[in-house]
C-alpha positions in Angstrom: 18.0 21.2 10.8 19.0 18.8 13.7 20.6 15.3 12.5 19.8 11.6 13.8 22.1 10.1 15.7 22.7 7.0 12.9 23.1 8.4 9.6 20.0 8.9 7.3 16.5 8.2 8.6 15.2 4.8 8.4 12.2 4.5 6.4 10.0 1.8 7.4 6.8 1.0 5.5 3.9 0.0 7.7 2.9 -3.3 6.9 4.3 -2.7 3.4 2.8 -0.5 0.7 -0.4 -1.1 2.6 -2.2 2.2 1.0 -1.8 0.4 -2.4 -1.7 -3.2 -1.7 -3.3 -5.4 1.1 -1.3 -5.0 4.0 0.8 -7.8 5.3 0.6 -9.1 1.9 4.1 -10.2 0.0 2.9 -8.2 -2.6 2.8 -4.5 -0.2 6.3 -5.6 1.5 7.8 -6.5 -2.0 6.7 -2.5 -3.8 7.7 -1.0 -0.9 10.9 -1.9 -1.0 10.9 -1.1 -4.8 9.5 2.6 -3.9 12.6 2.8 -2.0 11.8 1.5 1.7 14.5 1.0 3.9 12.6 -1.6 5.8 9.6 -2.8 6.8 7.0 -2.9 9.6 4.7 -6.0 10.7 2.0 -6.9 13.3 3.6 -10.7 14.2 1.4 -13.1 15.9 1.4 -16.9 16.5 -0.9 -19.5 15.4 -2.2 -22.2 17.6 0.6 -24.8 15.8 3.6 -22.2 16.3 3.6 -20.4 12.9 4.9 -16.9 13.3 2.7 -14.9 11.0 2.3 -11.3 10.4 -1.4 -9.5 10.3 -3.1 -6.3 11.0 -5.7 -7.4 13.5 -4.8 -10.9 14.7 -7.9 -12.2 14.0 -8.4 -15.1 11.2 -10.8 -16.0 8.9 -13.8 -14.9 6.9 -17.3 -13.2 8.2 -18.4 -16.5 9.2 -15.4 -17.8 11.0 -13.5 -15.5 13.1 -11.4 -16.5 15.2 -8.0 -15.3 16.4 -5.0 -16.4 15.0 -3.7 -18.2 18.4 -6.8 -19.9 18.4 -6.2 -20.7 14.8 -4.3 -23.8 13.1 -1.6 -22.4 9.9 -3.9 -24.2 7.8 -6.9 -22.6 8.5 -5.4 -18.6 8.1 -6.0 -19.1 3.8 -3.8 -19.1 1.0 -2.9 -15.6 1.0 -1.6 -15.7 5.3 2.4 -14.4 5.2 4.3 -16.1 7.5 7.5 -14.3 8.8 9.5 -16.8 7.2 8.4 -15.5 3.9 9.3 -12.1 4.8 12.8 -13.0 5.6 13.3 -15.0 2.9 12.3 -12.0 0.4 13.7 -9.5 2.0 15.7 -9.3 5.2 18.8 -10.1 3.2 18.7 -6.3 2.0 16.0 -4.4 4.5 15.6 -3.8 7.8 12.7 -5.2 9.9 10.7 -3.9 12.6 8.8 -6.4 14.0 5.6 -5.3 16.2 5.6 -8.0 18.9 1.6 -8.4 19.4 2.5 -12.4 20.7 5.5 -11.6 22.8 5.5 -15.4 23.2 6.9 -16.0 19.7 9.9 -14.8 20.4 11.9 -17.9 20.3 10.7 -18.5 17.1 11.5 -15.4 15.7 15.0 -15.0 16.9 15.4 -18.8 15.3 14.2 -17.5 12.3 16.4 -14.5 12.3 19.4 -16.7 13.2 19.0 -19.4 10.9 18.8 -16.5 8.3 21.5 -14.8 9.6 19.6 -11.4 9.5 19.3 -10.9 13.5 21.2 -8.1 13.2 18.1 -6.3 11.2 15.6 -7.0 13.3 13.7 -4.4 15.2 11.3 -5.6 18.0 8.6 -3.2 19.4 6.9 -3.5 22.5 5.3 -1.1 24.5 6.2 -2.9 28.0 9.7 -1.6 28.6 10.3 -4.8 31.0 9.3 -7.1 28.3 12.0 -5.6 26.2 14.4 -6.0 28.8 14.0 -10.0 29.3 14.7 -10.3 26.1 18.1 -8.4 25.3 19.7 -11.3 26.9 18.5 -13.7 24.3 20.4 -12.1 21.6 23.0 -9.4 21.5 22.4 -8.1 17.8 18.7 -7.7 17.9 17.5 -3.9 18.4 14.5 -2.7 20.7 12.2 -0.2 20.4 9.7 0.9 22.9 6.3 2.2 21.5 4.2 4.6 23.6 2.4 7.7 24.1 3.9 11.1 26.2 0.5 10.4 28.3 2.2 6.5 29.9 5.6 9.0 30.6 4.1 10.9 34.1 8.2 11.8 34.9 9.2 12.8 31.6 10.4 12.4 28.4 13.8 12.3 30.4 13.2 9.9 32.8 12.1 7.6 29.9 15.4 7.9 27.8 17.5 7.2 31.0 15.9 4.1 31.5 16.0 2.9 28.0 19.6 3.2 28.4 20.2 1.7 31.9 18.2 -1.1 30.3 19.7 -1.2 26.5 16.4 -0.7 24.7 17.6 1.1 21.3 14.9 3.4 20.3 11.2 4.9 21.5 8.9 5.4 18.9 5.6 8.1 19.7 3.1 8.9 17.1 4.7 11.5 14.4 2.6 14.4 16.3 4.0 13.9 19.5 7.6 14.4 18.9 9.3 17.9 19.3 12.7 18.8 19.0 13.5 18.8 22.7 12.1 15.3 23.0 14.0 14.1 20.0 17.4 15.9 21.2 16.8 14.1 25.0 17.3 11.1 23.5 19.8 11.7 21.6 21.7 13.0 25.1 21.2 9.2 25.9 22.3 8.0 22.7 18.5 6.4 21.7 16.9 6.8 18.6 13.1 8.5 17.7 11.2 6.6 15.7 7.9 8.9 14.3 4.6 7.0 13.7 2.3 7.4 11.2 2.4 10.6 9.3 0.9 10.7 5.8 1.4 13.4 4.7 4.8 15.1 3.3 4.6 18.1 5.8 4.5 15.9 8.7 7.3 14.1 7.4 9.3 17.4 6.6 8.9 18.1 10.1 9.8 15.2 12.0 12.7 14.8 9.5 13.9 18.6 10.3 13.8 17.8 13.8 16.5 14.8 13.7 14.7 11.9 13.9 15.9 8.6 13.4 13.0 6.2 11.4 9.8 7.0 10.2 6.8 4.1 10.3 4.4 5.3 7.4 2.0 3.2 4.8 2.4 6.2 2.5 5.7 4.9 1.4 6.4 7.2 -1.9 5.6 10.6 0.1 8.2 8.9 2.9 10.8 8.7 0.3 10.6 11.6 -1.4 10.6 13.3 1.7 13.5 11.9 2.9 15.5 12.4 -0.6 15.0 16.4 0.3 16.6 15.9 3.2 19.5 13.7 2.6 18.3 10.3 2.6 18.4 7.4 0.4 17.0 7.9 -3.3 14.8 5.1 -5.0 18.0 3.2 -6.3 
């Protein structure tokens, strides 16, 4: 069995415990971390007034009245709308966060959440635009980036990709849990950037990806993720 490159896997439930409770809701983020979670993953977006919020779709409102969130006043998104303040406030102090950039224009506000919080330093941004990623590792030294896409958007290689992710200090890729091999995940690791899998749901996949090195696994199916990981070294439930 290969190793990561970081100690045990990170284990980041997507968008909380989202197969048990609604996703994005305190109450998913909050059981995943007692399930044993690592961290947590989150769609962040930006209302029309400059709330940062976290949502699956970006679009607010019931049957009747949907709109999207940056077309959307706070007030409007209903009593149940997390903002990322709340998530930081519950549990950045003891998880990491990986933060799926769908506004990339929120960014100030995020990092000045992060700052004021003093949790920077757990904050994972994703983007899939590599150059995107790279304007902003000027804005704060601590912050780690990940760049999301398929082997499909790589036409010179899984190679090519890791060497630019280091010339430009992005952290980490992250593919879908069935695109990653070994090779891939040991190219990276040449250039000293992580593998984040995607998605698996099932223990197998996990198994696999885990056997293969990688570094963090993004999964709703946050018990199966954490037992998985315990058989191969990781964290237990506490």
């Amino acid at each position: 069995m290969f190793e990561p490159i970081a100690g045990p896997a990170r284990l980041f439930a997507k968008a909380g415990a989202s197969t048990v409770e609604a996703p994005h809701s305190l109450e998913a983020f909050r059981l995943a971390s007692r399930l044993g979670a690592t961290g947590v993953q989150a769609n962040v977006w930006m209302t029309a007034d400059g709330v940062v919020v976290l949502d699956d779709s970006g679009i607010a409102g019931g049957r009747l009245r949907r709109r999207r969130v940056s077309d959307s006043a706070f007030a409007d998104m209903g009593s149940r709308a997390v903002t990322l303040e709340d998530l930081i406030e519950d549990l950045a102090a003891e998880h990491d966060l990986m933060l799926d950039m769908r506004a990339p224009d929120a960014i100030e506000k995020v990092l000045s959440l992060a700052t004021k919080s003093g949790v920077a330093d757990r904050l994972w941004l994703v983007h899939n635009d590599v150059s995107i990623l790279e304007s902003w590792r000027s804005l704060e030294p601590q912050l780690k980036l990940v760049n999301s896409v398929r082997s499909t958007d790589l036409p010179r290689g899984h190679e090519q990709h890791a060497a630019r992710l280091r010339s430009l200090d992005v952290d980490a890729v992250a593919l879908s849990f069935d695109e990653w091999t070994a090779g891939h995940v040991a190219v990276y690791h040449r250039f000293t950037r992580m593998s984040f899998a995607l998605g698996p749901q099932h223990e197998r996949q996990m198994n696999a990806v885990l056997e293969m090195g990688i570094d963090g696994i993004v999964s709703a199916y946050v018990e199966q993720m954490v037992d998985s990981a315990m058989n191969h070294g990781g964290p237990d439930r506490g």
